[in-house]
C-alpha positions in Angstrom: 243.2 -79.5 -200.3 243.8 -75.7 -200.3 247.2 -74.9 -199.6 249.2 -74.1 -196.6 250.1 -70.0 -196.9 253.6 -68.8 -196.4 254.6 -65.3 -195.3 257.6 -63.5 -194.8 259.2 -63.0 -191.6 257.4 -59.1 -192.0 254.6 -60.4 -192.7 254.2 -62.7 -189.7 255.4 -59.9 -187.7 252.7 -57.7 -189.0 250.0 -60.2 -188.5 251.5 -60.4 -184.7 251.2 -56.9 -184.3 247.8 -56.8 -185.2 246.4 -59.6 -183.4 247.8 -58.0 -180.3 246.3 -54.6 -180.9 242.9 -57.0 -181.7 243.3 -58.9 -178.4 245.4 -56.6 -176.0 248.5 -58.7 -175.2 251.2 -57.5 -173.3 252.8 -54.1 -175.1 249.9 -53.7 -177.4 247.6 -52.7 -174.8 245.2 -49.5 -175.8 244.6 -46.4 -172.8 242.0 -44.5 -172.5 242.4 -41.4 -169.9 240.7 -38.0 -168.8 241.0 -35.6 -166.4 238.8 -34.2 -164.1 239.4 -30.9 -165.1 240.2 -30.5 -169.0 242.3 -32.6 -171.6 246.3 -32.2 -170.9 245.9 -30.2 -167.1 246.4 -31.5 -163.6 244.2 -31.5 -160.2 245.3 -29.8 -157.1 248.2 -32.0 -157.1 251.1 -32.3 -159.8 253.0 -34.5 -158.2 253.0 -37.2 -155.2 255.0 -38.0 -152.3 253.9 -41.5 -151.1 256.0 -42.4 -147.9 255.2 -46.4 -147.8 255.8 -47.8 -144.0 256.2 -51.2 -145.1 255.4 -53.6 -142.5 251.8 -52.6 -141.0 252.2 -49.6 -138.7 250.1 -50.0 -135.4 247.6 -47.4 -135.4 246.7 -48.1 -131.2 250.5 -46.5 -130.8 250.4 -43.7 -133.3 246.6 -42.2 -134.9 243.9 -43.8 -133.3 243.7 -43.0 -129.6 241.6 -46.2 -128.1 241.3 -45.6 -123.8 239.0 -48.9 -123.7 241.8 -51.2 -125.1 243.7 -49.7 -121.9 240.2 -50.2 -119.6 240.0 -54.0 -120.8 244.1 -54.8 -120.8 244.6 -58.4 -120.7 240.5 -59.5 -120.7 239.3 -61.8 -123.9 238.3 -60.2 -126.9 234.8 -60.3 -127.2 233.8 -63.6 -129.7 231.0 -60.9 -131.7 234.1 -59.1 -133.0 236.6 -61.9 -134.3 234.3 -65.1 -134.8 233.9 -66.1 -138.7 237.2 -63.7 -139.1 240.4 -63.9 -140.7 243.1 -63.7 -138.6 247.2 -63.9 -139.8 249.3 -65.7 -137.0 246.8 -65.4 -133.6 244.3 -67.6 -135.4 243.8 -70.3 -133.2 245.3 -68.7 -130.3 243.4 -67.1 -127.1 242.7 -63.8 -128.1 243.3 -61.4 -125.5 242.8 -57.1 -125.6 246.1 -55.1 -124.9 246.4 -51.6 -124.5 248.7 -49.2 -125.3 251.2 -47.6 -123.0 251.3 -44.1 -124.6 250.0 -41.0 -124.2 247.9 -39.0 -126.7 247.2 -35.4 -126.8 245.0 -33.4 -129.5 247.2 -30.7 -131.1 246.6 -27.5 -133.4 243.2 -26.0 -133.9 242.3 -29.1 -135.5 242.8 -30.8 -132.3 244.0 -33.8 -133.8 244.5 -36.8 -131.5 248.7 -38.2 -132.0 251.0 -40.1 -130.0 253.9 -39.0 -128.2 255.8 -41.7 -130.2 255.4 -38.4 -133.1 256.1 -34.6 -131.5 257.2 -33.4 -134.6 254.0 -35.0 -136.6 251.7 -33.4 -134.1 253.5 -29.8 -134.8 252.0 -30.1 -138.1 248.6 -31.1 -137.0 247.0 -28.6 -138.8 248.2 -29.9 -142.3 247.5 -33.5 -141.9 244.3 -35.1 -143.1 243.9 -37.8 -141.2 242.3 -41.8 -142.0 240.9 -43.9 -139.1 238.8 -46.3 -140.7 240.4 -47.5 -144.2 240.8 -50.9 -144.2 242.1 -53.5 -146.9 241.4 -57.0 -148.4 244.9 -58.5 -147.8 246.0 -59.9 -144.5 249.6 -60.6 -145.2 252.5 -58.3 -146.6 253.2 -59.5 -150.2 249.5 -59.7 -151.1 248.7 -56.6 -148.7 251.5 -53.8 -150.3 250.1 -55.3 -154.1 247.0 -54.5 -153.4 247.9 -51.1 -151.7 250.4 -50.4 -154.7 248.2 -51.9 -157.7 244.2 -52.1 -156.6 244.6 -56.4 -156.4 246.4 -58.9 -154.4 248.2 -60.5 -157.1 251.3 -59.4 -158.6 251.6 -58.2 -162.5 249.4 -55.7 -162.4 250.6 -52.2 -163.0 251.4 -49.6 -159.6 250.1 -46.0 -158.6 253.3 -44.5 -159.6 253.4 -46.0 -163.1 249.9 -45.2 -163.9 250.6 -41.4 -163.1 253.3 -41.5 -164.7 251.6 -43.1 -167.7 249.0 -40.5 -167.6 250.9 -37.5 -166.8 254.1 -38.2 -167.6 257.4 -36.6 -166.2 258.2 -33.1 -165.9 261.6 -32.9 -166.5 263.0 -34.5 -169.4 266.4 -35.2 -167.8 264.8 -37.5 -165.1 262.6 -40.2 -164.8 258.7 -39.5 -163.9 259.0 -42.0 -161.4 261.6 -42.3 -158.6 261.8 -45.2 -155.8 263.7 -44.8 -152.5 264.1 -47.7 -150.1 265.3 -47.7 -146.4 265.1 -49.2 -142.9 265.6 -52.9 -142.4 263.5 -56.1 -141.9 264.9 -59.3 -142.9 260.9 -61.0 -142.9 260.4 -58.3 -145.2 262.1 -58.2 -148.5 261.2 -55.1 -150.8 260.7 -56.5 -154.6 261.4 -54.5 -157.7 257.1 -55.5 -159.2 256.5 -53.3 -155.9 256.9 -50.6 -158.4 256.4 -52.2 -161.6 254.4 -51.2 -164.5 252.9 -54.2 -164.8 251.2 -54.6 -168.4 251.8 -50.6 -169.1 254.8 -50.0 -171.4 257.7 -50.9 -169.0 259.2 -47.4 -169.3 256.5 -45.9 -166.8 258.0 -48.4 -164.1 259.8 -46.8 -160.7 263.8 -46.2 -161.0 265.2 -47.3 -158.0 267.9 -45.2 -156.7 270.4 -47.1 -154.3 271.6 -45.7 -150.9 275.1 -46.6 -151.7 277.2 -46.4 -154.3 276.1 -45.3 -157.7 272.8 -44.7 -157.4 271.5 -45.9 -160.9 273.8 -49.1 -161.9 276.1 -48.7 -165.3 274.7 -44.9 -164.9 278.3 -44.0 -165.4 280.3 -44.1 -168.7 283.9 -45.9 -169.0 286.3 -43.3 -167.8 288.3 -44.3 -171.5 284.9 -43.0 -173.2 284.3 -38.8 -174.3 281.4 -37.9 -173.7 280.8 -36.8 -177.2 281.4 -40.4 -178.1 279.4 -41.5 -176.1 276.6 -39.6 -178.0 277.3 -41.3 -181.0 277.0 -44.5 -180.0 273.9 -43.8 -178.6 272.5 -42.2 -181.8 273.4 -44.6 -183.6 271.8 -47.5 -181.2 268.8 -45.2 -181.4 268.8 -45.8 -185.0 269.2 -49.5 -185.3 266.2 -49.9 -182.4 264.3 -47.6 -184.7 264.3 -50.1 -187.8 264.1 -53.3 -185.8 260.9 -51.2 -184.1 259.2 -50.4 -187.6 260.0 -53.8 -188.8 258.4 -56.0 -185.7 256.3 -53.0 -184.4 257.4 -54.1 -180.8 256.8 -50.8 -178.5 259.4 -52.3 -176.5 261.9 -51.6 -178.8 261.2 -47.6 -178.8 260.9 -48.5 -175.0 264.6 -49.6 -175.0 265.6 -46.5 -177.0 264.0 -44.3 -174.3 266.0 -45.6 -171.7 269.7 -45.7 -173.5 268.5 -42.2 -174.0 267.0 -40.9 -170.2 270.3 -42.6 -168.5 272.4 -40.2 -171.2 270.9 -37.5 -169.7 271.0 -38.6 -165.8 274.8 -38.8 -166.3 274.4 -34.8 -165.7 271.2 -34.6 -163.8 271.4 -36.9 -161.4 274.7 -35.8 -159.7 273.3 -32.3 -159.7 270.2 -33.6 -157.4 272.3 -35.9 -155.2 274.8 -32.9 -154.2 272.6 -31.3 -151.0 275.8 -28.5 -151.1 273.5 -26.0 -151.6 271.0 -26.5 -149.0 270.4 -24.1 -146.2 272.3 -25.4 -142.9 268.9 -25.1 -141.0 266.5 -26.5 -143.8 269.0 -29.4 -143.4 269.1 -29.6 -139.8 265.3 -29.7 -139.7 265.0 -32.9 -141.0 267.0 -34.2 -138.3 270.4 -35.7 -137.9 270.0 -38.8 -139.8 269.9 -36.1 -142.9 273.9 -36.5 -143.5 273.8 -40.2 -143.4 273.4 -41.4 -147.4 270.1 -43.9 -147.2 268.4 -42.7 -144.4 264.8 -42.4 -144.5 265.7 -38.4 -143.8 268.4 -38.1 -146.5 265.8 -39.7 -148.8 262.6 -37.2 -147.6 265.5 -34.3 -148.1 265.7 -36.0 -152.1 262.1 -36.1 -152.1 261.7 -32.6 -152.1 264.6 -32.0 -154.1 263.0 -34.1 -156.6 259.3 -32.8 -156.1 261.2 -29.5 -157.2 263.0 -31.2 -160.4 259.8 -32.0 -162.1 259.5 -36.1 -161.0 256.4 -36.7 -160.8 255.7 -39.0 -158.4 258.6 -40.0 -155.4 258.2 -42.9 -153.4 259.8 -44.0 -150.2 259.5 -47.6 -148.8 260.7 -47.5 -144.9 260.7 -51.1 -143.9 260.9 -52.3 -139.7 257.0 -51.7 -138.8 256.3 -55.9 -138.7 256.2 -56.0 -134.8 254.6 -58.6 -133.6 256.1 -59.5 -130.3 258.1 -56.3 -129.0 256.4 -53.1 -130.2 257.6 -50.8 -127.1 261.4 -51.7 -128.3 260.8 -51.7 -131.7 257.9 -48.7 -132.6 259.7 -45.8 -130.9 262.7 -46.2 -133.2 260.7 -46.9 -136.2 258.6 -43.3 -135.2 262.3 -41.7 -134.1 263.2 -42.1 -137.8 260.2 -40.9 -139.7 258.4 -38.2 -137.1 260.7 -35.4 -137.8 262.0 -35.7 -141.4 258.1 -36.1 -141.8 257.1 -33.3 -140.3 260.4 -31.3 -141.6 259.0 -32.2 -145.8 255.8 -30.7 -144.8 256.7 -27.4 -144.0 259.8 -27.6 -146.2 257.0 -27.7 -149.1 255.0 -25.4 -147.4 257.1 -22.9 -147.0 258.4 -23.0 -150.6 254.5 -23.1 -151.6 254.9 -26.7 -153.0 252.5 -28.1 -150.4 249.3 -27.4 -152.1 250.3 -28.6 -155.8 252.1 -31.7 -153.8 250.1 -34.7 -152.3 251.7 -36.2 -149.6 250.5 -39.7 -148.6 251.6 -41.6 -145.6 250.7 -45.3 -145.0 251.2 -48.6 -144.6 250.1 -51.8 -145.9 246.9 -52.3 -143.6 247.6 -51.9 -139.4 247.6 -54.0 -136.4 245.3 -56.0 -134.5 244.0 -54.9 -130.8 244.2 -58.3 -129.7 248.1 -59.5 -128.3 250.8 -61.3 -129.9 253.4 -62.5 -128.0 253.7 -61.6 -123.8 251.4 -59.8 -121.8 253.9 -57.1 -120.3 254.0 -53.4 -121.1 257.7 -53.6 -121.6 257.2 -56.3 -124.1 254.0 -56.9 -126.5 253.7 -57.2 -129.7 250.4 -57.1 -132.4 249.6 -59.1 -135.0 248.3 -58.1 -138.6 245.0 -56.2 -139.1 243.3 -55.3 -142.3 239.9 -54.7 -141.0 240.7 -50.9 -139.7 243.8 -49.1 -139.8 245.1 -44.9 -139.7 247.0 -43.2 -142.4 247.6 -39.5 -142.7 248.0 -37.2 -146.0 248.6 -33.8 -146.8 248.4 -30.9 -149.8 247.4 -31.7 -153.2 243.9 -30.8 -152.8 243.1 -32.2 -148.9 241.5 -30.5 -146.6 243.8 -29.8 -144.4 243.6 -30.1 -140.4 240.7 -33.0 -140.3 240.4 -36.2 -139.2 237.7 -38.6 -140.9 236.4 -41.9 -139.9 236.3 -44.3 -136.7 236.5 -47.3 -135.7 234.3 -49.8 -132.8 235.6 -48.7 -129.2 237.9 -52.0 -129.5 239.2 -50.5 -132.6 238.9 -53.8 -134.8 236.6 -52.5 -137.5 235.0 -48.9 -138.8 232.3 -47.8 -137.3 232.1 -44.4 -138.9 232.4 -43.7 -142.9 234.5 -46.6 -143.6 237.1 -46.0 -146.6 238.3 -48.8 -148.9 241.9 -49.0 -150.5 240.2 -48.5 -153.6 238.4 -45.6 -152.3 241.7 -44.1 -151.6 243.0 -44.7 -155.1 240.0 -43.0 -156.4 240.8 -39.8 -154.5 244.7 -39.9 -155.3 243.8 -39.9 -158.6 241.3 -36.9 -158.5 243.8 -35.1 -156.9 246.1 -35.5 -159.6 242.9 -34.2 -161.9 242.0 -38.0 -163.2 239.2 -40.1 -163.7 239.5 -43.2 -162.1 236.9 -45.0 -164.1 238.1 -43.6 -167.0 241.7 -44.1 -166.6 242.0 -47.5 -167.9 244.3 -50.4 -170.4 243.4 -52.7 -172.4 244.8 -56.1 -171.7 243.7 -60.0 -172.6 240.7 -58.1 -173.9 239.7 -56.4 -170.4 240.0 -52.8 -169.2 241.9 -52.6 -166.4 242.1 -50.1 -163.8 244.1 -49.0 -160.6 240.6 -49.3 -158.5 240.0 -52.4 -160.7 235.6 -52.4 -160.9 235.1 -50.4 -157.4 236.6 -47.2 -155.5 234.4 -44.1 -154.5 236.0 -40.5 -154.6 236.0 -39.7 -150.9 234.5 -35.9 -151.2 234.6 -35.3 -147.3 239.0 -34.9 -147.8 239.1 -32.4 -150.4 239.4 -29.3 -149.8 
């Protein structure tokens, strides 16, 4: 009988290292990138603002102007429309058509069709690039914002902001490439930190959260007993103890780890800096509105945004929670719009006018929309809608878009697109041209598979560039 062999413990750890560079397990994953445009340079865009309504907006109150859901209030949906369908918390139920109560007008040249839930949207009309007919595969929020952050319904996989980041990396050494901001309030709706995970990417192109209150990064802040210059030390010398574990177990994590003692050393100085809005213009301020002064707003955090888009982050995202309304949308949707129409419409021409807007893409959406059928009573002072991922509205801006359009359509009824239907994984595919990628070339091997954000689909949409 041949015998057993034996190995050292850096042996074994070399034969794990190589088996997972062989087979793609977690943190030995191999990328393969391009850009659209040539090796180390950017699209249009060089950064992304994604404002995530978290919830489902209802695009019958806000983008997609629909008279006959008004002209048929109250009648049955038609069965040709929702038989065979999925439906989230009406299946079962009689399905009736409600309308909506508000007004729409076209403003700007473009003559874009908005509510009067957003007057400050609409005095940007001509920078929006509006989506009426992009629709989704998830019908309810976890699986629905995973596969609108990460191309697939289920969690682990990695998000849109850690894949640019991955890519492109940060542009300012003294903060992270990727920054999450969360406000509003829903208690159904919990936001989870894999939201922004990296997934199976090396965990140092995950979002840093930044908290409303408080500190914004936690143990961000040194004892007050510790000098700085100690401080330093220690670190370097941590640095260099992660450095030989890392060459002994060739564990990326490790240089991972290393990375991060080092990025928060240097956010102990940066971050203060881009907190402290001292500086700002009393009327850029005021434009954003008067939720600006209070610390967690959605308008304090657009105000960051830019401040951030400015700093060299690469990609800021918001998550503004409350747009789950499915039994009183005329008490609940004219707040919601209250708090995002102006400081919306104030970042736009804040980059504009500092001629950020065209190297910034600026995406607006939520999860998928609602349905045109009723949830909840039949009243115009209380109705709600349920969840809809056949058809929904987005807008976008900069980084490449044509400006002042509006693409798509949906059935007169508004439940599915009728004209040039767009996929989430279509939209993907053009968020990543805009930043100058590839999306079928932007991929990581893992459990011997390329993956990719638009997984084995997507289309660039040509019709919204500029």
């Amino acid at each position: 009988m041949a015998e057993t062999p034996t190995f050292t413990r850096r042996q074994f750890g070399a034969c794990l290292a190589a088996g997972a560079m062989a087979f793609g397990f977690p943190g030995k994953g191999i990328r393969r990138f391009a850009s659209e445009t040539k090796p180390g340079s950017f699209g249009p865009a060089k950064r992304v603002i994604f404002l995530t309504m978290v919830g489902g907006v209802s695009q019958f109150e806000t983008l997609d102007f629909k008279p006959m859901l008004s002209k048929h209030h109250g009648k049955a949906m038609p069965e040709r429309y929702t038989k065979g369908q999925r439906l989230a918390q009406i299946r079962g139920q009689e399905l009736r058509i409600v309308g909506s109560p508000y007004a729409f007008q076209k403003y700007g040249e473009s003559g874009a069709e908005i509510s009067e839930l957003l007057p400050h949207l609409a005095g940007v009309a001509d920078h929006l690039c509006i989506v009426r007919s992009a629709f989704s595969e998830a019908i309810n929020h976890d699986p629905a914002i995973h596969f609108l952050q990460t191309g697939s319904i289920l969690p682990g996989r990695p998000c849109f902001g850690a894949w640019a980041a991955h890519a492109l990396g940060g542009d300012n050494p003294d903060l992270p490439a990727y920054v999450v901001l969360t406000s509003g309030k829903d208690r159904a709706l919990n936001l989870h930190a894999r939201y922004w995970g990296s997934g199976f990417l090396p965990s140092r192109h995950q979002g840093v959260w930044f908290r409303a209150q408080g500190d914004p990064v936690l143990f961000l802040a040194d004892p007050q007993q510790l000098p700085r210059a100690l401080r330093r030390r220690q670190l370097d010398a941590l640095i260099q103890l992660n450095q030989q574990q890392g060459r002994k177990w060739g564990d990326p994590e490790t240089e991972t780890r290393s990375q991060a003692y080092e990025m928060a050393f240097r956010m102990q100085a940066s971050v203060p800096d881009l907190l402290d809005v001292s500086s700002e213009n009393p009327a850029a301020l005021a434009a954003y509105g008067p939720e600006v002064e209070r610390p967690g707003s959605f308008a304090a955090h657009c105000l960051l945004a830019r401040r951030m888009a400015e700093r060299g982050v690469r990609f800021i995202q918001l998550f503004h929670r409350g747009w789950d309304q499915h039994r009183d949308i005329p008490k609940d949707l004219p707040r919601q719009c209250r708090e995002v129409d102006q400081p919306c419409a104030a970042l736009l021409n804040d980059l504009h006018q500092r001629g950020m807007l065209d190297e910034t893409l600026v995406v607006w959406t939520g999860e998928f929309g609602r349905s045109p059928m009723l949830q909840g009573y039949l009243s115009p002072q209380r109705y709600g809608r349920d969840h809809h991922m056949k058809c929904f509205s987005l807008w976008m801006a900069g980084g490449g878009l044509k400006a002042g359009i509006t693409v798509g359509g949906s059935d007169e009824l508004g439940y599915e697109p009728v004209l040039e239907p767009i996929s989430m994984h279509d939209l993907q595919a053009t968020w990543l041209h805009c930043l100058g990628l590839d999306h079928e070339r932007l991929v990581y091997r893992f459990q011997g598979r390329d993956h990719r954000l638009t997984d084995v689909g997507g289309q660039v949409q040509r019709q919204l560039l500029a």
